[in-house]
N, C-alpha and C positions, 0 to 999 in steps of 0.2 A: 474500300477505303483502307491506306494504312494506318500501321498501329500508333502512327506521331498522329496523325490528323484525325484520329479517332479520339485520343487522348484530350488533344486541342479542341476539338468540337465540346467533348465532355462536359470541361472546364465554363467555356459560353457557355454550356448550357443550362449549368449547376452552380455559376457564380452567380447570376439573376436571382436563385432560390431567395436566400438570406443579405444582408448587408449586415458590418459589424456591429454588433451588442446585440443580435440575436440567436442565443445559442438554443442547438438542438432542446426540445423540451419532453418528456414523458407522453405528452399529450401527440407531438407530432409524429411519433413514434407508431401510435395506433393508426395510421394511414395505412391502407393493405396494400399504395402505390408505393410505399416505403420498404424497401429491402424484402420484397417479393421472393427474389430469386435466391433458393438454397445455395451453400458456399461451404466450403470444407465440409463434404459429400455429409452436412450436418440438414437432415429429410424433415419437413412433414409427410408421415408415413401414412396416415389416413386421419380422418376426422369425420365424425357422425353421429346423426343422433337417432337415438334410439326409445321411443318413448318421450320419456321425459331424462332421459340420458345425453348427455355431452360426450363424446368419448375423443381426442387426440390422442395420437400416437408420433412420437419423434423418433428423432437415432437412439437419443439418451432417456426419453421418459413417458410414462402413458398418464393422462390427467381425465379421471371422470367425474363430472359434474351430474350431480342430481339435483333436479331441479322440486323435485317434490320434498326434498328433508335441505337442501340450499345449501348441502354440501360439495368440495370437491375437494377429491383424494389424487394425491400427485405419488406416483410410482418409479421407482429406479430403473433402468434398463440395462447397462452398462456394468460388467461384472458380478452384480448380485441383483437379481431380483426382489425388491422389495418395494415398501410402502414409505415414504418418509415423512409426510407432515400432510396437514389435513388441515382445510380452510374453511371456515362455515360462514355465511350469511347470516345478520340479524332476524332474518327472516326468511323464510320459504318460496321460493319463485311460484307468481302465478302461472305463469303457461312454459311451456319448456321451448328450450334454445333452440335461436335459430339461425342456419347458418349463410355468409351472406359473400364473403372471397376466399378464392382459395387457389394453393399453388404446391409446387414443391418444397415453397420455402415457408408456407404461413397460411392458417386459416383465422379468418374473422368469423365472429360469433354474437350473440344481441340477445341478453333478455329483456322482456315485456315489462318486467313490475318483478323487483327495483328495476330502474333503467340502465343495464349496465353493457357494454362493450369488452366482450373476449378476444384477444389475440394471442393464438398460441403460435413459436415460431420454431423451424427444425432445429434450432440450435438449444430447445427446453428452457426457452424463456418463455412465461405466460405473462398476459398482463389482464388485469382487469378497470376498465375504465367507468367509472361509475358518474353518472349523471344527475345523482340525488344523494343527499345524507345516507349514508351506510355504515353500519357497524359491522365490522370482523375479528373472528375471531381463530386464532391460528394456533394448531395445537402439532407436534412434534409426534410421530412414531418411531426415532431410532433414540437410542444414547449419545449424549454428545459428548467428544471428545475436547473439542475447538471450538472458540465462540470469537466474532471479532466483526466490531460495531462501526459506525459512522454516520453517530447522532441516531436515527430512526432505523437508518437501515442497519442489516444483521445479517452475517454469515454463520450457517451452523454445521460444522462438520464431524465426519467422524472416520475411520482409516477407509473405510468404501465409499463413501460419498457425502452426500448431505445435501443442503436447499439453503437459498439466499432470500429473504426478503427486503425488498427495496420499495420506497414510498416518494412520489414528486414531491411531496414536501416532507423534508426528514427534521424538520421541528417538531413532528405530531410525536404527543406521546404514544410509545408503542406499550408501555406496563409491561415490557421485557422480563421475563421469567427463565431462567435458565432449566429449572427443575420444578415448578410445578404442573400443574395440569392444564394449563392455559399458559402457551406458551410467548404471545402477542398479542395486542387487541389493540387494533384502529379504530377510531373511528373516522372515519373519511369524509368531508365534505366535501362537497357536489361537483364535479371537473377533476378530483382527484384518480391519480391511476396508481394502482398498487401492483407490483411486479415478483412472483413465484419464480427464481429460479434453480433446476434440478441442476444435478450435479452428479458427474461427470457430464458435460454434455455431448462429448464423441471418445472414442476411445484413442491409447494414448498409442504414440508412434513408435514404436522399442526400437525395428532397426533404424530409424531418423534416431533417433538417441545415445547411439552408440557410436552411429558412423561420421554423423556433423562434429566437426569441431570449429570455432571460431578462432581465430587469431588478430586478438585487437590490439591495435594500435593508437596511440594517443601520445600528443607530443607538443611542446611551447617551441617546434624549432622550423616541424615541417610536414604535411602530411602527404606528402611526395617524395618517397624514399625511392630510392637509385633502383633498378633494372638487376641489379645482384641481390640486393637486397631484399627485395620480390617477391625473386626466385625463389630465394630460400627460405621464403614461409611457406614451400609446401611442403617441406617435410615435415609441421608441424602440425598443418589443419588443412583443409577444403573451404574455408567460407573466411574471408578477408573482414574486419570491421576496421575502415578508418574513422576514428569520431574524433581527432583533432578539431572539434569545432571552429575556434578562432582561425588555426589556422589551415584548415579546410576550402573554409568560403571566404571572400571578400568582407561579407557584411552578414554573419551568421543569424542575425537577429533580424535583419532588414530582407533579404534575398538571399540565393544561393549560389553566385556566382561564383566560381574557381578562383580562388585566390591568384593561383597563377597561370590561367588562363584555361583555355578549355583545352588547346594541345597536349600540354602538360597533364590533364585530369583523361584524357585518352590513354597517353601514355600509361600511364599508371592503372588504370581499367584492363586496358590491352594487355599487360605485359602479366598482370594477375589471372586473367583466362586462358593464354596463351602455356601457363606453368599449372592448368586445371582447376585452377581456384575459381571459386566466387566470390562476388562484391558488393558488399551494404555499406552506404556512406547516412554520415550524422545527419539527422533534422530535426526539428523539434516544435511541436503544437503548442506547448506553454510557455517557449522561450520566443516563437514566432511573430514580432511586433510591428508590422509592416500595413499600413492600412490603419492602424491603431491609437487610442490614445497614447500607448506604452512605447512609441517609438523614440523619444528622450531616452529613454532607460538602455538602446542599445547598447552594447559591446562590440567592440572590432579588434582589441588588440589587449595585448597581455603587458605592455607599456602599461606603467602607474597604475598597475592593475590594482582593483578594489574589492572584489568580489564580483557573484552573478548577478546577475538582474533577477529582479522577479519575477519568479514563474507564474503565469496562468492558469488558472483550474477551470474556469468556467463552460471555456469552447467558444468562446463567441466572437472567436477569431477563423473559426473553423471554415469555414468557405474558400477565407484569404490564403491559410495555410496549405488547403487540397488545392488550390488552382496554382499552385508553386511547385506543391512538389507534384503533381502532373506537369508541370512545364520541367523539373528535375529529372522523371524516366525518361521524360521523351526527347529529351536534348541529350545529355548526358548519359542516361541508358545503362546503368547500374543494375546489376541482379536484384535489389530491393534495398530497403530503408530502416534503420535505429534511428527508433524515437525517443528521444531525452525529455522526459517531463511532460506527461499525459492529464488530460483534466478530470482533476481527483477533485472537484468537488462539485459533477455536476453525471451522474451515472450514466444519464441519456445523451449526453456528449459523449464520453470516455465509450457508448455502445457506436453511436455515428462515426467517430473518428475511425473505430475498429472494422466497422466493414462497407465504409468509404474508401476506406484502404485497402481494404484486401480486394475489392471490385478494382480497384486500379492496379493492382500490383498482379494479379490474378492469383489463379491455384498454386503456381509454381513459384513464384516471387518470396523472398526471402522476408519476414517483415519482423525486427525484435525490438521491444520494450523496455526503456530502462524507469523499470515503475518501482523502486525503492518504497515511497508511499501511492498505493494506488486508486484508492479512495480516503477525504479525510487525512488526520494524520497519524494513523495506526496503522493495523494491520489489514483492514476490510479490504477486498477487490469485489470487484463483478466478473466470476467465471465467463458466465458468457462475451462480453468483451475478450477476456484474453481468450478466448478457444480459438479467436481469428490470426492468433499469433503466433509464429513458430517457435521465437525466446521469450521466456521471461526473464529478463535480470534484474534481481532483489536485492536486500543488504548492502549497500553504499554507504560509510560512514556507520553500522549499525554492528560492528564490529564487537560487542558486548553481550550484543543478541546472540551472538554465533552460540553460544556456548547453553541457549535453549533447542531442543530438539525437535518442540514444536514450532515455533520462529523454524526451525530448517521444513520440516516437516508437511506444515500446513501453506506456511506461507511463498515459502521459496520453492520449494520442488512442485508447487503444481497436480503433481501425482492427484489420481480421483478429485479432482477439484475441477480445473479447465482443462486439464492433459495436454496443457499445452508442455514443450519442454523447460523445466522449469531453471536457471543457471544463477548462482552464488556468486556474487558482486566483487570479486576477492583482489579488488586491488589498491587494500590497505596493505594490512599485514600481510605476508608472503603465506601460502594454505602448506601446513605438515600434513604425515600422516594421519595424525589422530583427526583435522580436522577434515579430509579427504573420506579419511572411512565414515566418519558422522552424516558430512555431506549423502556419497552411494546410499548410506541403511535408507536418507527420507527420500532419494532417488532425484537428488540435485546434480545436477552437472557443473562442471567450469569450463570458461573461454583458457586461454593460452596465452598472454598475455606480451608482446614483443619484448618491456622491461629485463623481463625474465633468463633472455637469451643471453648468451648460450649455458654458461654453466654456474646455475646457482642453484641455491637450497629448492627453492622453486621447482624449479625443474626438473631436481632429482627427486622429490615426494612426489611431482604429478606423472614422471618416466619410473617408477616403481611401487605406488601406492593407487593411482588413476587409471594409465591407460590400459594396463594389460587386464581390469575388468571392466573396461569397455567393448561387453561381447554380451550376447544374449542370453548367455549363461547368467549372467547380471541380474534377471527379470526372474526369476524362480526364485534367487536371494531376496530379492526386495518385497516378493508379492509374500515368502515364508515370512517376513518378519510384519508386512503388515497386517497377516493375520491370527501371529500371534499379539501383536497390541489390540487387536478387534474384542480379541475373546477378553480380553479384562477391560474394557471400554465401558461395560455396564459397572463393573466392582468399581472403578476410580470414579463413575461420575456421583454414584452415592456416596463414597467418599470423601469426595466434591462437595458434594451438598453440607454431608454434617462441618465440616471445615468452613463452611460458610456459613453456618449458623452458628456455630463456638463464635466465629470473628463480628458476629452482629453483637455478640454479650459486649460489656467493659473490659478491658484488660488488666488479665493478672500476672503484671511486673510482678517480679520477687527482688530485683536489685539492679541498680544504676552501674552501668558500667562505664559513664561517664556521666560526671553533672560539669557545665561552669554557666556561671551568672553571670559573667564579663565586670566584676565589679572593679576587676582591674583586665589590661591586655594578657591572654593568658600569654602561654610557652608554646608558641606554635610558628610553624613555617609563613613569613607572608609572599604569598604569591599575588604582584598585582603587576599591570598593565606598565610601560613607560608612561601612560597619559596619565597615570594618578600615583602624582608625589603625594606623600603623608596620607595613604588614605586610609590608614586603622587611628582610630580611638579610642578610651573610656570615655566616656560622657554620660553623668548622672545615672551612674550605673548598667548602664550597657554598651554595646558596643556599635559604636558610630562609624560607618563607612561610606567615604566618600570619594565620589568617581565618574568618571564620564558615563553618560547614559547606556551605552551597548559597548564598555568594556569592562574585562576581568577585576577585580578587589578581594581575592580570599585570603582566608586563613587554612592551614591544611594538618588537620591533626590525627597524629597515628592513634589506630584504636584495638586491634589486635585483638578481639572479641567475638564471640555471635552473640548477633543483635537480636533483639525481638521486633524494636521498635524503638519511636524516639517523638518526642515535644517539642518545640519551638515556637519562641515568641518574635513574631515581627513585625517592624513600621515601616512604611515604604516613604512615608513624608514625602521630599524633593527628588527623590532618584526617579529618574526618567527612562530605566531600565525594560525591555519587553521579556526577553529570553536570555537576558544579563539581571533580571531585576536581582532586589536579597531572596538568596535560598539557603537551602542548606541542603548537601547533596553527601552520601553514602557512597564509598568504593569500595570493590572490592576485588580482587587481585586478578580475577580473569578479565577485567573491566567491565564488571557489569556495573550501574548506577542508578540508584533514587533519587531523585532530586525534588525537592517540594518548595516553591517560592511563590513570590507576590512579581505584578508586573503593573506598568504605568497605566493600563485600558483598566488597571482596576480590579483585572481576571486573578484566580489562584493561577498555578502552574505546575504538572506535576510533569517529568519524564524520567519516564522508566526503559532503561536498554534501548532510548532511540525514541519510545513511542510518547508523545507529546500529548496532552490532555486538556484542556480550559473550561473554567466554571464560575458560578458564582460571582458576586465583585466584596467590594471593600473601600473602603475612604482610606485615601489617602496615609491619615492622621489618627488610624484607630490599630489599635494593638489587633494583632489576630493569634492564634495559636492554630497553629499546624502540625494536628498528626500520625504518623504515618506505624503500621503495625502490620506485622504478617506471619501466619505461619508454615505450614511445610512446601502450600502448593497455593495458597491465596493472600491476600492484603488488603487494606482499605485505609485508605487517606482522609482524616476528619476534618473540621474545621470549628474551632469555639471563638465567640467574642468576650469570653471574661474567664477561660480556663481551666472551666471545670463542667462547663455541658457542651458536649460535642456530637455531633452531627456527621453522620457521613456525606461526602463529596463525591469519592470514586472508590471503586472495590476494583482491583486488577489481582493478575494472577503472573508468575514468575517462576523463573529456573530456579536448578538446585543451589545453584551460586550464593543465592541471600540465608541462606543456612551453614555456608561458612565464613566462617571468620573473617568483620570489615576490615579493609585495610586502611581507609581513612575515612575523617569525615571534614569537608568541603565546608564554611562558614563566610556568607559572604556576599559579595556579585559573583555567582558562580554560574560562567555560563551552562545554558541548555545540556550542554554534551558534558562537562565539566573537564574541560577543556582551558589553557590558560590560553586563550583565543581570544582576541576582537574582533569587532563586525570592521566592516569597513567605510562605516557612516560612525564615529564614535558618539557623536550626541553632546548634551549640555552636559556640565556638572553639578551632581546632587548628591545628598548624604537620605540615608535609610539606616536603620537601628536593627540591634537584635539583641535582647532581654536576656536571654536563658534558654540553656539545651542543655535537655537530659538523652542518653541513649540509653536504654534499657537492656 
């Protein structure tokens, strides 16, 4: 059978599975008919029991289960051998494991009493599927360097590797501890599956990393550049990325037909292999609404453009989307696929997507990622997901984050995490040296960007600062500097710790380095919206703003200090605001920002450098105080109802940026990014108060 009618076959055969609004689940996951077969040469290397022993071995990790003390110890493989984290059972198993499928790619496994279900898979993911109430208990063997959550689930890294847990239901409280001696505790009700996974889980590609380059292209005019044009991205790169979405396909959102026909998308295939290049074109799983309730929401044209659609996270579109783009290789026949907006809020999805696709695309097929958020809306991914991947592209929009090492480090490069190859998002601001070298030290890469061409600043930092250590000499640099961050990994997390206990005391301000009461408008810049004339006031003593629901209203005042910290009192009354609601947001000159407000569902609001946060609620109509304090490497965001007992909300942690000097502070409708931006729905209009801000 050929490889189109093999394709097509597939598709019948795997679009029966599901119908939409059922997305992949944790539970379906434990099927041993489910993703059998090894794939990025990632092994079950044996599995056996021994006694009362479990023993799995993968590419990346060994897991032994004792079934007589109801523990199981999960070990690194992958550059350093060691021990990382360690899972105990409330209880001791009666009889020992037994095992029941197995393959190159997966063993199943079964204890007696509790009732539980093992899958360990070649790629170091474990799962434990438990059939009865069970308590666990998850205790950490290395230092951590990195920590980065989404709700229950938890990634814990450190410069060699680290371990992920992940939980089907991430409402459950996990009693997350960073630094004591119990590092997580579930307890599990009965159908729930709980997922260990190691890290690295194959090891990483140096010469693919040196020698790929991508050359993307993106454009509001055409994504069918002329035959010269082509040509001459090979002198740039080997691997082509058109993601012109709109105007790529006809109906981006619906189908993927060739805007301008299928000749024309030959043409353009052709003439990029013909000059040795390869070819990945745009599609995307959470922009994908075809089949769907979400297909109102499509886009087709950059006319009276309004903004994107909403993205999907869940996957429960997921069948609709494989049986599309298997009809996209097999007609149109592209080297592989960029995927715009993956489902970050459903793990067991974001794993089916990743090697549904690589079973389609095969070993050789190009497949990258533009997972800016990958789980949640922080920093969490699922290594194992991405190891299916050959790019990861991070940092879209997050442009304030750059200027954290770990943001580069942990989340963007990849490096001992999925190994997969990990690439910096960089097409806001044009990348300099300085920030090219930062990139290489966490072992990030960049695409090439067409923009760029032929001669700009661009160009000259990435032909003078980028490519000429792109060579394997590169790989000795990178691995000498990650282990000298290893060897003080233990010294900073205790560090960590006391820094996190000072921040759990009260704070001790010594002096205001800005108070106002709004008893009148102070002296400040107003930056608002054209949709909101007159929208600052005094009103009985504070300051009243009013404004369309999802657009800008601030005030912007220079502050020229380091801050420790700051207070704020706010009403949200009538404003219909979500990620425009009243905040009050902190800049500061590399663009980094705090920002802390109320929003109309009721929720706080915190974003810090990108990463978004929700909690808690509030009436409407009730004063809240909000505040926000941190010192050299940590922070924590309170919240009191009468301003003088406060409560913690959220503890984050931050670059060196917030230890110098703010450059302004934001008072207002201040969007999310703090941004003088509006959405493209602007909403009703409402007014919201704000009493008093002290910064400290």
């Amino acid at each position: 059978m050929n490889r189109t009618a093999t394709m097509l076959l597939w598709v019948a055969l795997s679009s029966s599975a599901l119908a939409y609004g059922q997305a992949p689940s944790f539970q379906d996951l434990m099927d041993p008919a489910v993703f059998s077969k090894a794939q990025r040469g990632m092994l079950l290397e044996d599995a056996s029991v021994d006694g009362t022993t479990l023993r799995c071995v993968t590419t990346g990790a060994v897991m032994s289960l004792d079934a007589a003390t109801g523990e199981a110890v999960f070990r690194q493989r992958i550059g350093h051998d060691r021990d990382l984290v360690a899972v105990r059972f409330s209880r001791s198993l009666a009889e020992p494991p037994e095992l029941h499928a197995k393959s190159d790619g997966l063993v199943l496994a079964s204890l007696a009493s509790p009732r539980v279900d093992i899958r360990a898979n070649g790629d170091s993911l474990f799962m434990f599927h438990v059939h009865e109430p069970l308590d666990v208990v998850i205790k950490r063997r290395i230092d951590i360097a990195f920590v980065s959550s989404d709700m229950s689930n938890v990634l814990l890294l450190d410069e060699w590797g680290g371990f992920g847990i992940y939980c089907s239901d991430k409402t459950l409280d996990n009693a997350f501890d960073r630094f004591g001696p119990i590092t997580a505790r579930y307890t599990l009700p009965a159908d729930a599956v709980l997922w260990i996974a190691v890290c690295p889980p194959k090891p990483y590609d140096w010469p693919r990393s040196v020698t790929d380059n991508v050359v993307w292209h993106w454009s509001r005019e055409t994504s069918y550049p002329p035959d010269e044009t082509l040509a001459s991205w090979a002198a740039e790169g080997n691997i082509v990325l058109l993601q012109s979405e709109v105007m790529l396909w006809k109906d981006w959102n619906l189908a993927f037909e060739p805007r301008l026909g299928e000749a024309e998308f030959a043409r353009v295939r052709d003439t990029i292999h013909r000059n040795g290049m390869r070819f990945i074109v745009y599609t995307s799983p959470g922009y994908f609404f075809k089949g769907t309730p979400y297909e109102p929401y499509a886009l087709n044209s950059f006319e009276d453009f309004k903004g994107w659609p909403p993205c999907r996270g869940l996957g429960d579109n997921i069948d609709l989307f494989m049986a599309e783009i298997t009809r996209v290789m097999a007609q149109y026949k592209p080297d592989g696929l960029y995927f715009d907006g993956q489902y970050f809020d459903n793990p067991a999805a974001l794993y089916a997507l990743a090697r549904r696709t690589r079973d389609l695309l095969g070993e050789d097929g190009i497949l990258e990622w533009h997972s800016t958020t990958a789980l949640g809306s922080g920093l969490c991914c699922l290594p194992q997901a991405d190891a299916y991947v050959d790019f990861i592209l991070r940092g879209e929009g997050r442009d304030s984050a750059y200027g954290s090492f770990d943001y580069l480090r942990f989340f963007v490069s990849c490096y001992n995490v999925s190994n997969s190859i990990g690439v910096l998002c960089n097409n806001g601001p044009h990348p300099d040296a300085d920030l090219i070298n930062r990139a290489l030290e966490a072992n990030c890469r960049l695409h090439t960007i067409v923009s760029w061409f032929p001669d700009t600043a661009a160009m000259e930092a990435l032909n003078t600062a980028y490519r000429p250590k792109m060579n394997l000499a590169l790989r000795e640099q990178v691995d000498r500097a990650v282990d000298q961050r290893q060897a003080v990994v233990a010294a900073q997390a205790e560090a960590l710790r006391r820094e996190y206990a000072t921040i759990e005391a009260e704070p001790a301000w010594s002096q205001a380095v800005l108070v106002e009461t709004f008893d009148a408008l102070p002296v400040a810049e107003k930056v608002a919206s054209p949709a909101n004339r007159n929208a600052f006031a005094s009103r009985d003593g504070a300051l009243a703003v009013t404004g369309h629901a999802h657009t800008y209203a601030f005030l912007r005042m220079p502050v020229d200090h380091v801050a420790t910290g700051f207070v704020v009192k706010l009403k949200r009354h009538t404003d219909g605001g979500m990620s425009w609601g009243p905040a009050v947001a902190l800049q500061w000159p590399d663009g980094s920002l705090l920002r802390v407000g109320l929003r109309v569902d009721g929720c706080l609001q915190s974003d810090i450098n990108g990463t978004q946060r929700l909690a808690e609620a509030c009436a409407a109509d009730d004063w809240v105080w909000l505040r926000a304090r941190w010192l050299e490497h940590t922070g924590v965001i309170e919240r009191s109802d009468n301003g003088t007992d406060f409560h913690r909300v959220w503890f984050f942690e931050h670059g060196p940026s917030m230890m110098t000097p703010v450059h302004a502070v934001l008072v207002g409708k201040v969007p999310y990014n703090g941004e003088a931006e509006d959405h493209s729905d602007p909403g009703e209009s409402g007014t919201s108060f704000i009493d008093e801000l002290v910064i400290y």
